[in-house]
N, C-alpha and C positions, 0 to 999 in steps of 0.2 A: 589459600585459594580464593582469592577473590571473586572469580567467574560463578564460583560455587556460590559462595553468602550472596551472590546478585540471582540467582536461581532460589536460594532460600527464599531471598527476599519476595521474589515475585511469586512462589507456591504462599507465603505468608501471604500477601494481600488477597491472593486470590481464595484464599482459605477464608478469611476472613469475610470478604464479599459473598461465597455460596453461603456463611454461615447467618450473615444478617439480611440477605434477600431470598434466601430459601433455594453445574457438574462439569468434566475438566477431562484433558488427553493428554496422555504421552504417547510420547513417538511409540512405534513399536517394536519392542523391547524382548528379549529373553530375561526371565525372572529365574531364578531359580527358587528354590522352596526356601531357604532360608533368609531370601528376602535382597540377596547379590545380583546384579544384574549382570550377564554372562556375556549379551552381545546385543548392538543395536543401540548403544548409547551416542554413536559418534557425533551428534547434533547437540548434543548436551552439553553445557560448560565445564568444566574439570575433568579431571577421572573418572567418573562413576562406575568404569569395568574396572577397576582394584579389587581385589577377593576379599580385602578389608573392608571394603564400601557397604552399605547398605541400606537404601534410599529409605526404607520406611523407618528405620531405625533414626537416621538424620534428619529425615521431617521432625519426628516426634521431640528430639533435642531439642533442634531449633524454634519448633512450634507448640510448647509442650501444653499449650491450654486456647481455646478457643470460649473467649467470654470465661465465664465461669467453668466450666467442660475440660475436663483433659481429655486434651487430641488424641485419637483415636485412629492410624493412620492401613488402610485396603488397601491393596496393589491387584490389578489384575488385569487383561486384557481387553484393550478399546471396546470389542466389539460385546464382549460379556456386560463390562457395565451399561453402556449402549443399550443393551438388552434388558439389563434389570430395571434399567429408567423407563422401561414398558410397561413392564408388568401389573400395573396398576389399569392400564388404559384396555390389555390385550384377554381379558374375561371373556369375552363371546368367539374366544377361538382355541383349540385341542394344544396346536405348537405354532413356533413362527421361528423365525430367524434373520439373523442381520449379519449383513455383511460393511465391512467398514474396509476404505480406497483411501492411502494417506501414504506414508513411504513403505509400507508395506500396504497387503491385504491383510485382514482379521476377519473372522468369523463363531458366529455364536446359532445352538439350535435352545429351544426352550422348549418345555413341555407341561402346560399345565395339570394339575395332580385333582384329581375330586376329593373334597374334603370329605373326609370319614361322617358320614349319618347327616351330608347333606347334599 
């Protein structure tokens, strides 16, 4: 699959770049729990809906260490990580929420938790 290793290729550099300058989208996707993706791949090079497939599995092959680090490969929906890339900044407020406009919509709610004895 060529279209595929040129997909490797470019999650590789791009991996590589978040890793030495200190975050990334896929289309939007149906994952299933075991890490196959079900539907929503059509933009993507190869296969990737084969019930064989399974993208975090195939990063991790083809990407199996970043610097020193063995890779470590999250899948989850735009607008979640979207969100977790907050949560640092989003302290002076109870919940928020994102919405993410790309081939599909995505959406995420958060809720901040009070630390126990503070």
């Amino acid at each position: 699959m060529p279209s595929a290793k040129r997909g490797y290729a470019m999650a590789e550099s791009t991996t590589h770049a978040i890793a030495a300058h200190g975050a990334s989208r896929l289309p939007n996707v149906e994952i299933d729990a075991d890490g196959a993706i079900d539907r929503g791949a059509q933009n993507l090079p190869g296969n990737w809906e084969s019930s064989k497939f399974n993208l975090p599995a195939r990063l991790r092959e083809a990407i199996p260490a970043i610097g020193e680090h063995e890779t470590a490969i999250v899948m989850h929906n735009d607008a979640v990580v979207q969100g977790l890339s907050e949560v640092p900044f989003k302290t002076d407020v109870d919940r928020w929420g994102v919405l993410t406009v790309g081939t599909g919509l995505g959406n995420a709610r958060f809720t901040n938790r009070t630390k126990v004895g503070g």
